[in-house]
C-alpha positions in Angstrom: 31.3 -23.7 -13.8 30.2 -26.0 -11.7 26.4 -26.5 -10.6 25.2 -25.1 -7.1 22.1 -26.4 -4.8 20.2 -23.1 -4.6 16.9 -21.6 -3.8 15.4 -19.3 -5.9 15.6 -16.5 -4.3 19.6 -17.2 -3.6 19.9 -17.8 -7.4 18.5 -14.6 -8.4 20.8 -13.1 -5.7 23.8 -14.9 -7.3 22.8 -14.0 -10.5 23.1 -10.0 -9.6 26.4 -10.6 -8.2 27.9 -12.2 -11.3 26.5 -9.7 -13.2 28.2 -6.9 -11.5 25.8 -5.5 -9.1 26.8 -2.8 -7.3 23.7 -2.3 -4.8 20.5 -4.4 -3.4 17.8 -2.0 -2.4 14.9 -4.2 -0.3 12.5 -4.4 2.7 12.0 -8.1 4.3 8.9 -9.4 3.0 8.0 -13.4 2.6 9.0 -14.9 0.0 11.7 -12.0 -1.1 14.1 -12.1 2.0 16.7 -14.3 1.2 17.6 -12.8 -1.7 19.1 -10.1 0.5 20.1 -11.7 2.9 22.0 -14.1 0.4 23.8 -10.9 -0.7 24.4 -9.5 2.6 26.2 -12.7 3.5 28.4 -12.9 0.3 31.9 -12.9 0.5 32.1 -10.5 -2.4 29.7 -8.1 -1.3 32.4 -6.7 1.7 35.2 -7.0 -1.3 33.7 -4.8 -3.9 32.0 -2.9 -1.8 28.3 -4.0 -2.5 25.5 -1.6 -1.3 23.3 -4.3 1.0 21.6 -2.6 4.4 18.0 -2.7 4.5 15.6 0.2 3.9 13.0 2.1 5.5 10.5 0.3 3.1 9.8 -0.5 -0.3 9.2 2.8 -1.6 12.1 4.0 0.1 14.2 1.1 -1.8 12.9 1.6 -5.3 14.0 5.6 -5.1 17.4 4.5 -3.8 17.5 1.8 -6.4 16.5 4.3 -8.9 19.6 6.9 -7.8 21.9 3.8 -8.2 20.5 3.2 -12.1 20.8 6.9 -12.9 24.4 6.6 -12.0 24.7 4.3 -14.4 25.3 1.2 -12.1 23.4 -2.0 -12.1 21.6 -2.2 -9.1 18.5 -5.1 -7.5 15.5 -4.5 -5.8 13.4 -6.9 -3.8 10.3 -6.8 -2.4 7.0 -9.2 -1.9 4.3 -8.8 -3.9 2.1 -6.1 -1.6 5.7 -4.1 -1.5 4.9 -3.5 -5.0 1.9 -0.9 -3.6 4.1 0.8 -1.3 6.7 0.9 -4.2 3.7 1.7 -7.2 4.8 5.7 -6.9 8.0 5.4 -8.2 8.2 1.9 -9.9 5.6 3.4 -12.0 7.4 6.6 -13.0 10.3 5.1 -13.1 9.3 3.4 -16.6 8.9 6.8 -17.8 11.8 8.2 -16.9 14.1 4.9 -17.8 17.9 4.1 -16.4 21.0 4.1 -17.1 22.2 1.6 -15.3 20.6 -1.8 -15.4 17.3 -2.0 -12.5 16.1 -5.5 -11.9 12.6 -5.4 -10.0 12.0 -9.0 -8.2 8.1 -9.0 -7.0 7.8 -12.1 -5.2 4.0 -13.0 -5.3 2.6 -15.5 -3.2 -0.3 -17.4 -4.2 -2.4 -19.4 -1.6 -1.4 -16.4 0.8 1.3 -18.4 2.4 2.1 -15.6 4.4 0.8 -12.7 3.0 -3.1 -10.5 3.0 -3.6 -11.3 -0.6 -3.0 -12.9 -3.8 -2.3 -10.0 -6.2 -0.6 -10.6 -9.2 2.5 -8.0 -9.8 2.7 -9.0 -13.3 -0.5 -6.5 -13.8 1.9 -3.6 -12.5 4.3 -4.7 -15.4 1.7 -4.3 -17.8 0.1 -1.1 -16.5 3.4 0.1 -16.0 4.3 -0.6 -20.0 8.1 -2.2 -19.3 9.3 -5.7 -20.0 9.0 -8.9 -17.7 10.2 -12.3 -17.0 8.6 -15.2 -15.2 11.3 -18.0 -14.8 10.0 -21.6 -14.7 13.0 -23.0 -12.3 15.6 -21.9 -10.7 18.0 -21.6 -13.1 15.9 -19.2 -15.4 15.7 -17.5 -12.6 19.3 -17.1 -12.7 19.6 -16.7 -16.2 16.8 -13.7 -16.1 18.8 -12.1 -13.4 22.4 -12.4 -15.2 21.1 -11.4 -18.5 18.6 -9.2 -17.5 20.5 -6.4 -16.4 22.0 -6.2 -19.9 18.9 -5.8 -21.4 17.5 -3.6 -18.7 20.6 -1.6 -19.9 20.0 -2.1 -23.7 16.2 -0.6 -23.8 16.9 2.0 -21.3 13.8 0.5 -19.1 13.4 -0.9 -15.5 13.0 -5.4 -15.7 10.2 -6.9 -13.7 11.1 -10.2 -12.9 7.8 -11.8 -10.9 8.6 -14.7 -8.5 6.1 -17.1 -6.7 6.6 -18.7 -3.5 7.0 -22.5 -4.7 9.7 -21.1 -7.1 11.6 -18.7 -4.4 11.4 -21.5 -1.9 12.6 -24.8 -3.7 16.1 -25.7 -4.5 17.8 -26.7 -7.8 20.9 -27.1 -9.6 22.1 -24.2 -10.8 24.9 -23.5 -13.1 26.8 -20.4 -13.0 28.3 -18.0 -15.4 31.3 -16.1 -15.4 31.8 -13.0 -13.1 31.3 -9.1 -14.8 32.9 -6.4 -12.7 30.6 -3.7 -11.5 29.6 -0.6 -14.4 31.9 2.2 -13.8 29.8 5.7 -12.8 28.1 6.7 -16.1 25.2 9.1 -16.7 22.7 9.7 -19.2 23.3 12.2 -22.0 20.3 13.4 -21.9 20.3 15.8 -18.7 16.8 15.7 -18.3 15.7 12.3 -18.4 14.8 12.2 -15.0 12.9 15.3 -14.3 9.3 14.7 -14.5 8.2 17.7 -15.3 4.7 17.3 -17.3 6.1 18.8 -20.5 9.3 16.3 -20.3 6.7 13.3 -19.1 4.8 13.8 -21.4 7.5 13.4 -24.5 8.7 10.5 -22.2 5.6 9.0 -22.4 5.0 8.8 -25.9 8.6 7.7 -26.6 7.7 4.8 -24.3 4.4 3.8 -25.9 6.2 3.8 -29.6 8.3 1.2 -28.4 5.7 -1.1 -27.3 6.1 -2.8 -30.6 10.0 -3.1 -29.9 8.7 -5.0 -26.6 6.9 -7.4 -28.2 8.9 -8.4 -31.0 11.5 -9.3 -28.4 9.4 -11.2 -26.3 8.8 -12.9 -29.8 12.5 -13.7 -30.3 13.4 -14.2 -26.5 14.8 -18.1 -25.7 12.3 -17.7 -22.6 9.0 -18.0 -24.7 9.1 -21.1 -26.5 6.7 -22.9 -29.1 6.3 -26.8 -28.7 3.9 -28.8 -31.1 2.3 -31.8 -30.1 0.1 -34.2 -32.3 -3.1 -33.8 -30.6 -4.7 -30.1 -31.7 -7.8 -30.7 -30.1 -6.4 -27.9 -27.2 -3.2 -26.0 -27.1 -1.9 -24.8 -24.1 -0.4 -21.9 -22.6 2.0 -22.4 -19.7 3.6 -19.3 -18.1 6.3 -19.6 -15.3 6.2 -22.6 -12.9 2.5 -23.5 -14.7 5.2 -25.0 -17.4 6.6 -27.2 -14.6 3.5 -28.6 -13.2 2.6 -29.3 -17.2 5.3 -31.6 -17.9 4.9 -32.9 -14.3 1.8 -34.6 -16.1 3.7 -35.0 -19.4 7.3 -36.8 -18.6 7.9 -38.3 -22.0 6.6 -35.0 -23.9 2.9 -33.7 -24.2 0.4 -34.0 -26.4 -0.6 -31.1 -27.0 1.0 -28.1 -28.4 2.2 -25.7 -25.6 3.6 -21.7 -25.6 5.6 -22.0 -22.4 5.8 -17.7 -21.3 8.6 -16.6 -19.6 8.6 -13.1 -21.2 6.3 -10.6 -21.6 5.0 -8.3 -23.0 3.2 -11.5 -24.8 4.5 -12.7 -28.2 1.7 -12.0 -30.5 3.1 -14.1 -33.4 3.5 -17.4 -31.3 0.0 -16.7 -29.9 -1.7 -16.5 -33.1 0.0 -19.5 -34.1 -1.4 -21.4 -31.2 -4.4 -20.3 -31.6 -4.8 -20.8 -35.8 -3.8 -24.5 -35.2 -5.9 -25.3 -32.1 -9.4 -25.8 -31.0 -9.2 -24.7 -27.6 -6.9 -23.3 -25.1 -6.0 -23.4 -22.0 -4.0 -20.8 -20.0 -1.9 -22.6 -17.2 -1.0 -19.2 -14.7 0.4 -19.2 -11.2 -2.1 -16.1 -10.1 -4.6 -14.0 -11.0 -6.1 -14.2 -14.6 -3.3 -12.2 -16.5 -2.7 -14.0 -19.4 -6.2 -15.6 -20.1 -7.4 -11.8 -19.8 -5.4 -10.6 -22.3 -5.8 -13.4 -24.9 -9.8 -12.8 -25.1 -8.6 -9.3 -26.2 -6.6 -10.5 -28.7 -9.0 -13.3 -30.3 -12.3 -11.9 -29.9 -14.7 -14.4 -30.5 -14.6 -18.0 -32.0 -12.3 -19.9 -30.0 -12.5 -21.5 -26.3 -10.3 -20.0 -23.9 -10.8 -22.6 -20.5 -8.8 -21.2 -17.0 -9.2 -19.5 -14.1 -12.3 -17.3 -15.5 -14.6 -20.5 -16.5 -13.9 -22.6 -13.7 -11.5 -25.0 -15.4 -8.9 -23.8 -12.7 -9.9 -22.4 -9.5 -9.8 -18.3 -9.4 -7.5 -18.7 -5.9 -4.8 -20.7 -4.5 -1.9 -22.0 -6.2 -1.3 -24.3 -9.4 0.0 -27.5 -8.4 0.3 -30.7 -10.4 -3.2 -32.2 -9.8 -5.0 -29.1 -10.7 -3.1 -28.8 -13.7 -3.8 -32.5 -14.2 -7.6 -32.1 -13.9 -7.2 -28.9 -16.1 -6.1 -30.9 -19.3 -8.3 -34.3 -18.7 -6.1 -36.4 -16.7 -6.5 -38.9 -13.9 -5.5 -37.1 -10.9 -2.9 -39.8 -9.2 -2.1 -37.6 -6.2 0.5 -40.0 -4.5 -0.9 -38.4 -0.5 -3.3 -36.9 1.1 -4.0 -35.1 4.4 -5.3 -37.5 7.1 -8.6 -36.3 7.9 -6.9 -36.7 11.5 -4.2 -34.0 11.3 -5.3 -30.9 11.4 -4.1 -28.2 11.3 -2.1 -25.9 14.0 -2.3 -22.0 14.0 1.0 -19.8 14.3 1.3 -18.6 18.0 3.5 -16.4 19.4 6.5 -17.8 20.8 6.6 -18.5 24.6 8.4 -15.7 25.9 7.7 -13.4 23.8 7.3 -9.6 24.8 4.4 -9.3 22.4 2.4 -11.8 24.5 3.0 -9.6 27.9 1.9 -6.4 26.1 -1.2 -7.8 24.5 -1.9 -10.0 28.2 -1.7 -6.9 30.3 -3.1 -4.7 27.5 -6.8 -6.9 26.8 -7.0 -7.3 30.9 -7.1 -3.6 31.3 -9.4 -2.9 27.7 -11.9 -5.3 28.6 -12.2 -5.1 32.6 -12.5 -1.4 32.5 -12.9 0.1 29.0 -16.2 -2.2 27.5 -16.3 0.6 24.1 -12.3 0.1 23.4 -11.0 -0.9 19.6 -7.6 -2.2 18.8 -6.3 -2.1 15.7 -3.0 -3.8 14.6 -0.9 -4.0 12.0 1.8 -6.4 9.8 4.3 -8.3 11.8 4.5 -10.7 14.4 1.9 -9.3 16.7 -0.8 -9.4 14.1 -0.9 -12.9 15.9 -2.6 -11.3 18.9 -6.1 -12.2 16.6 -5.1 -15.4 17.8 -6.5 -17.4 21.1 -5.7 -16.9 23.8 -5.7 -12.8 23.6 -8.2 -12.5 20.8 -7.3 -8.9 21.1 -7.1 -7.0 17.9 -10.1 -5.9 15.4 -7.9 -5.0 12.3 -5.1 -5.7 10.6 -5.3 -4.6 6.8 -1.8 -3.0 5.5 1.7 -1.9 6.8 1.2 1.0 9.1 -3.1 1.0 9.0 -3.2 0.9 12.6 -2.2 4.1 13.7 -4.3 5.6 10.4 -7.5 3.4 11.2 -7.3 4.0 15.4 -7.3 7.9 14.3 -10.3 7.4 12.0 -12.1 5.6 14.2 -11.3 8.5 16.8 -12.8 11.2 14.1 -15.8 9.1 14.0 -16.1 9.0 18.1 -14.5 5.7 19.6 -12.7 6.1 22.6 -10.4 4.3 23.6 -9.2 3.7 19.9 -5.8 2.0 20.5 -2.9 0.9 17.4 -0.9 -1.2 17.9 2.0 -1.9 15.7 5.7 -3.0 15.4 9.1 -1.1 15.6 10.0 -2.1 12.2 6.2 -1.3 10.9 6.2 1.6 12.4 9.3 3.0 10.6 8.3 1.6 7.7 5.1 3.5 7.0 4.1 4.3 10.5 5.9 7.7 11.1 3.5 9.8 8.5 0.1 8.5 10.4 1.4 9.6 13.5 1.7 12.9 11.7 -1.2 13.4 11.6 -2.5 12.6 14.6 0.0 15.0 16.3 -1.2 17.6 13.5 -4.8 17.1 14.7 -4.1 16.2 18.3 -6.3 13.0 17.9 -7.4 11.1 20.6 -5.3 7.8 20.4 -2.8 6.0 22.6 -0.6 4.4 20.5 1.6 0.6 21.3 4.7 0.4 19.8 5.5 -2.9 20.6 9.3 -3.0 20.2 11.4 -6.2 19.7 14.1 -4.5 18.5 14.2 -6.4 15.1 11.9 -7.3 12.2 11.2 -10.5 13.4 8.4 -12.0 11.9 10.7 -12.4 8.5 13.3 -13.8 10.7 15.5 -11.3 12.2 16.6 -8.7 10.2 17.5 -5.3 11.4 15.2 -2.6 12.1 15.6 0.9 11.1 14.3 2.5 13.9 16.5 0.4 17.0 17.5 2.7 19.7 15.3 6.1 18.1 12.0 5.3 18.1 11.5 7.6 21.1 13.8 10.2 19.3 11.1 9.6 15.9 8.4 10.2 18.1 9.4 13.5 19.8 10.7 14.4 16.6 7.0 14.4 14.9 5.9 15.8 17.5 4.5 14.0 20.4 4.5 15.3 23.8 7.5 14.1 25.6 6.0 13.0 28.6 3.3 11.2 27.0 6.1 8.9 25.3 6.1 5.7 27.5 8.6 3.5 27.9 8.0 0.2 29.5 9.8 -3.7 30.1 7.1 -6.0 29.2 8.0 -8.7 32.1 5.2 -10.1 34.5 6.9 -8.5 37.4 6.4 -4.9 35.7 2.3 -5.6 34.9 1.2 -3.5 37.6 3.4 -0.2 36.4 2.4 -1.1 32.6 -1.7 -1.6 33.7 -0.9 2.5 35.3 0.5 3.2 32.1 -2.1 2.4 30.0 -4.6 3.8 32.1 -3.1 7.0 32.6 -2.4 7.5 28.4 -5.6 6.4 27.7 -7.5 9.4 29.9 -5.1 11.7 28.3 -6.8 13.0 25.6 -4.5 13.5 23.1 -1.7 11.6 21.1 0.1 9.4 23.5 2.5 6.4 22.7 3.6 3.5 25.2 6.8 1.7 24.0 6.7 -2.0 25.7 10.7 -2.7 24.9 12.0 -6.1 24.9 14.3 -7.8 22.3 12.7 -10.3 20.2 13.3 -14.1 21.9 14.7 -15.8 18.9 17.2 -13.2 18.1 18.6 -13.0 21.7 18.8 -17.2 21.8 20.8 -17.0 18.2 23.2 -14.6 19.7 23.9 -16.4 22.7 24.2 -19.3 20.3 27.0 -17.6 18.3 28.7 -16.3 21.1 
């Protein structure tokens, strides 16, 4: 078939639908979206019937996704690489309890914290988690992983962790295709109770799992994804895993000197390792992330041989690989073509002009500040995290999806009045719902924003689960009715909102004020498609 210019993330998304895919299970999160949203836009997804709405959250995605593989169908799920905590419960389990159907897991990390809170590494879930991974080097092992990994998520019975990065889900390739599977008729497991965790099942489950460790490794040994290459020069040897192998032969066009493991599968194959490691002095571990691999090798060697990476300073223990570091890394001139003008600096994301976040937080800081000096605000992920920003400087937290509401009841246990959250529609659905439980369980004294744009915007526009019943949620929990607020955030409305906030801040209770206005950039794209 003929090649196609695709990102990453759209070539794992075309992979799953020429492998037969019958359901994508996600939550937007940078640099994981567009695989869905790839899938969502298919033409054979409305054909055959594809599962492709967005969940709740990532948690909420894996358990689907899980349903789907116990039905013996082969089914995606997409998250970023912090997802992978809100998903840990099950994803964990679910190696435990296996599939029947083929379960890709794509955990799109993001080094340099492009857009993200941190720079975790999700192949340590993987590990801890004791199932198989793959870290593709372009885009079209990405696609390759994807199309072939359902098969041999089906063929040892286990969930596949496929870890991107940001550089990788971002960039576009040639990509050639391969042919199209029809979707796994409904099938289940013969063994009836495969999926019930209770202890004295787990813990036969668990056992069965570690036995086949060894299975693991010997096929990470004979996968085409790990591959040996000698070079002349045994002074170091050097182990490349994922896009690291890219930014390596970046430095090496005609071939490199060195002998190099390139690691695209893991659990890591032990037999290629010890071979790299009987023939060279030194090594080096080239790894987009956190320490993973270079961790792991001191285990295996013990003593008497150099291991140089992130841990000894060879490589920097943050940010991303890139060419030049990788360059420095293995003795070479760095001949960085540009640099940054010392001129250009650089420009902070604001809120866009218009924006209903920016009325809240204007109307919201002029009434904290001019008449409430002991006030906290504490925010949460999504576009209003922004309000950090000048010109509001209004929030004093943002630390994980849904924290505000949890953290502004803390802080309320521990005295601090006013203790405001505020936090998104979409957020608030996502993980939002539970703390608000238990600040109606508790009556705690908070008076929670929901600032509602009607969309998850700050991953560019996708729908929100909670459009048109967050009021509905709210009572529904538990709230007082009319203690639910619903306001317009416009400039001719900031006297009513100012009364609003006053008023739910003296009650002394749980109180929430909905400013509802649809997200700017979604409104100007439908009145583009019109």
């Amino acid at each position: 078939m003929s090649k196609q210019l695709l990102l990453g993330d759209e070539a794992i998304a075309q992979a799953a639908l020429d492998a037969g895919l019958s359901g994508v299970y996600a939550y937007p999160g940078t640099p994981s979206t567009e695989i869905t949203e790839y899938i969502q836009m298919a033409s054979i997804t409305d054909r055959q019937n594809i599962h492709n709405r967005w969940c709740s959250n990532e948690k909420t995605a894996m358990e689907a996704a899980l349903g789907m593989a116990f039905a013996g169908k082969r089914t995606l799920v997409c998250m970023k690489h912090v997802g992978m905590n809100v998903a840990a419960d099950c994803f964990i389990n679910s190696a435990i309890t296996g599939v029947k159907g083929g379960m890709i897991v794509i955990a799109a990390d993001d080094p340099s914290m492009h857009s993200s809170q941190n720079e975790q590494d999700s192949r340590f879930y993987g590990d801890f988690s004791l199932i198989p991974m793959y870290e593709p080097s372009n885009q079209q092992e990405a696609y390759d992983m994807t199309y072939n990994g359902f098969a041999f998520s089906e063929q040892t019975g286990e969930p596949l962790l496929i870890r991107m990065v940001t550089r990788l889900a971002h960039s576009r390739s040639g990509v050639e295709r391969k042919p199209q599977q029809p979707q796994n008729t409904l099938s289940f497991s013969e063994d009836p109770r495969q999926f019930i965790l209770l202890p004295g099942n787990a813990r036969k489950r668990y056992k069965a799992l570690l036995q086949r460790q060894n299975e693991f490794i010997k096929a990470s040994e004979n996968s085409p994804y790990n591959k040996y290459i000698d070079g002349p020069n045994k002074k170091l040897g050097i182990i490349a895993c994922g896009i690291g192998y890219n930014y390596l032969m970046e430095n090496y066009p005609d071939g490199c000197e060195y002998p190099v493991l390139k690691i695209g599968q893991y659990p890591l194959p032990k037999k290629q390792l010890m071979q790299l490691t009987d023939d060279c002095d030194e090594i080096l571990v080239l790894e987009d992330g956190q320490p993973f691999v270079e961790k792991q090798l001191k285990g295996y060697l013990g003593i008497g041989i150099t291991v140089k990476g992130r841990l000894d300073g060879t490589l920097s223990q943050d940010g991303e690989l890139n060419p030049d570091n990788v360059a420095r890394a293995v003795g070479k001139e760095n001949k960085a073509a540009f640099s940054v003008p010392s001129l250009v600096e650089m420009r902070p994301p604001a809120l866009c002009e218009g924006c209903g976040h920016r009325d809240m937080y204007t109307v919201l800081t002029q009434v904290l500040r001019e008449e409430y000096p002991t006030h906290k605000v504490f925010s949460d992920i999504g576009c209003y995290t922004l309000g950090a920003n000048a010109p509001f400087n209004a929030i004093d937290s943002c630390v994980d999806m849904g924290a505000s509401i949890t953290m502004a009841k803390g802080a309320s246990d521990a005295g601090v009045h006013p203790a405001v959250a505020v936090i998104g529609d979409s957020t608030f659905t996502h993980s939002g719902m539970t703390g608000l439980l238990d600040c109606v369980n508790e009556n705690a004294n908070v008076t929670i924003v929901i600032s509602d744009n009607e969309t998850t915007a700050m991953t560019g526009g996708q729908d929100s689960a909670g459009t048109g019943r967050i009021e509905a949620i709210c009572a529904g929990i538990g709230v007082t009715p009319e203690h639910i607020r619903t306001l317009i955030p416009l400039k001719k409305n900031y006297n009513e909102m100012k009364q609003v906030i006053r008023e739910e801040i003296e009650y002394r209770g749980v109180s929430v004020i909905i400013p509802r206005r649809e997200c700017i950039q979604t409104l100007a794209r439908k009145k583009r498609n019109k």
